[in-house]
Steps between C-alpha positions, in 0.01 A plus 500: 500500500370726797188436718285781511195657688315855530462584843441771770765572738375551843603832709741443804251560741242214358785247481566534821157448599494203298803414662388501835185235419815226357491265870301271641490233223705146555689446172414807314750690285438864511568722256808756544462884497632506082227220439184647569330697200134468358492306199324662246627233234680189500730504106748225568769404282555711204811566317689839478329591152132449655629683834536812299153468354345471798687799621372711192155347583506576883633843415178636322255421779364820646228509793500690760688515868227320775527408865509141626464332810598140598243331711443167668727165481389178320689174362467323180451123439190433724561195718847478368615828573797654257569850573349804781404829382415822500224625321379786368220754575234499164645752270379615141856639415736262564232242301536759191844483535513142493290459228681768286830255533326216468399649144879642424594154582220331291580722201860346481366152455594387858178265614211618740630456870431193631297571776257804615657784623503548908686794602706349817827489643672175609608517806656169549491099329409220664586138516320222701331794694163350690183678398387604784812665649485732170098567570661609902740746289239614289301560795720649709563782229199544340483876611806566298522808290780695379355855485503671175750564242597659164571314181697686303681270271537116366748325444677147283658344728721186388546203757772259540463203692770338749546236758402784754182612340389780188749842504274782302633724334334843383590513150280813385243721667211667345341816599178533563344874381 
């Protein structure tokens, strides 16, 4: 069996970015340089016969090349707060690619994903971590924005977890035209 995801791989120059946000943040656990990406779909545990169909599948998506930008910070879990992340500036392409393989994914029986899509990169996980120091962080980077970049490919990545967090591997990328 192999966990897999689609994702986008982020430029040097927006990781670092990201990277310099990752203090601040009693008991957070911040995510290293080879673990930030933008999920663009969550697969999980397949084996090696439905890895190659998704492949196939992931292969025949064409849309076109678009510009992003990552924008703002944010957490998830409300009062209990889980993770801190970047998010993304609105963007009609990188929702069509989503969608397109959310559809690939759909069309090889694999279930709807679980929850709505929000294009964002997780910047850290947290444990115990008191509201209101994460609405400070939040705060205190609100202005953040990455500057603009080119998409020009997707990619499966698989993910393997150990004792020292998730290593992600690139398995295939996936032009974009």
């Amino acid at each position: 069996m192999i966990r897999l995801f689609v994702a986008l791989a982020l430029p040097d120059m927006v990781a670092q970015s990201l990277l310099t946000l990752q203090s601040g943040v009693p008991g957070a656990r911040w995510s290293t340089r080879e673990q930030l990406h933008l999920t663009l779909r969550f697969i999980g545990d397949v084996d090696e016969r439905d890895a190659a169909s998704i492949d196939e599948s992931l292969a025949s998506i064409s849309t076109p090349r678009f510009t992003l930008e990552l924008k703002a910070v944010g957490s998830f879990g409300g009062k209990s707060p889980r993770a801190l992340w970047a998010g993304v500036k609105p963007n009609d392409a990188l929702l069509h690619l989503q969608r397109k393989i959310e559809s690939a994914i759909q069309r090889l029986g694999f279930p709807a994903a679980e929850r709505k899509y929000t294009p964002h990169v997780t910047l850290g996980r947290l444990r115990a971590t008191a509201a209101g120091r994460v609405m400070d962080y939040i705060s205190d980077h609100a202005l953040y924005a990455s500057g603009p970049f080119q998409v020009r490919e997707f990619a499966l990545f698989s993910s393997r977890l150990t004792p020292n967090g998730s290593i992600y591997v690139a398995e295939r990328e996936y032009a974009l035209a």
